[in-house]
Structure formats: C-alpha cells, structure tokens
C-alpha positions, 0 to 999 in steps of 0.5 A: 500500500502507497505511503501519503508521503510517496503519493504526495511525491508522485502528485508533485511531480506529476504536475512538475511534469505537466507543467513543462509539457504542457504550460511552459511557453512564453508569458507563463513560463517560469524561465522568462522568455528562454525557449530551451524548455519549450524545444526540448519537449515540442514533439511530445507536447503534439504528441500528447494534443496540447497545442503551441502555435 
C-alpha cells in the first residue's frame, strides 16, 4: 500500500511534469522568455494534443 508521503511525491511531480509539457511557453513560463524548455519537449507536447502555435 502507497505511503501519503510517496503519493504526495508522485502528485508533485506529476504536475512538475505537466507543467513543462504542457504550460511552459512564453508569458507563463517560469524561465522568462528562454525557449530551451519549450524545444526540448515540442514533439511530445503534439504528441500528447496540447497545442503551441
């Protein structure tokens, strides 16, 4: 049985996760407007539909 504290470990990074497949682009981006991020994940954002341009 999962411990709370792995499940809360599991939610955070899962979220982590989302943020920078799905979210990180220009004026929300916690990186300014640095691009590296957005590239590195751009065929996995299409391949999971979320848009970007």
């Amino acid at each position: 049985m999962p411990t709370p504290v792995r499940l809360i470990g599991t939610t955070l990074l899962a979220l982590l996760a989302l943020y920078f497949i799905g979210v990180d682009q220009g004026a929300v981006s916690i990186f300014g407007s640095d691009m590296h991020v957005h590239e590195f994940v751009h065929d996995g954002r299409h391949f999971l539909g979320f848009p970007c341009h």
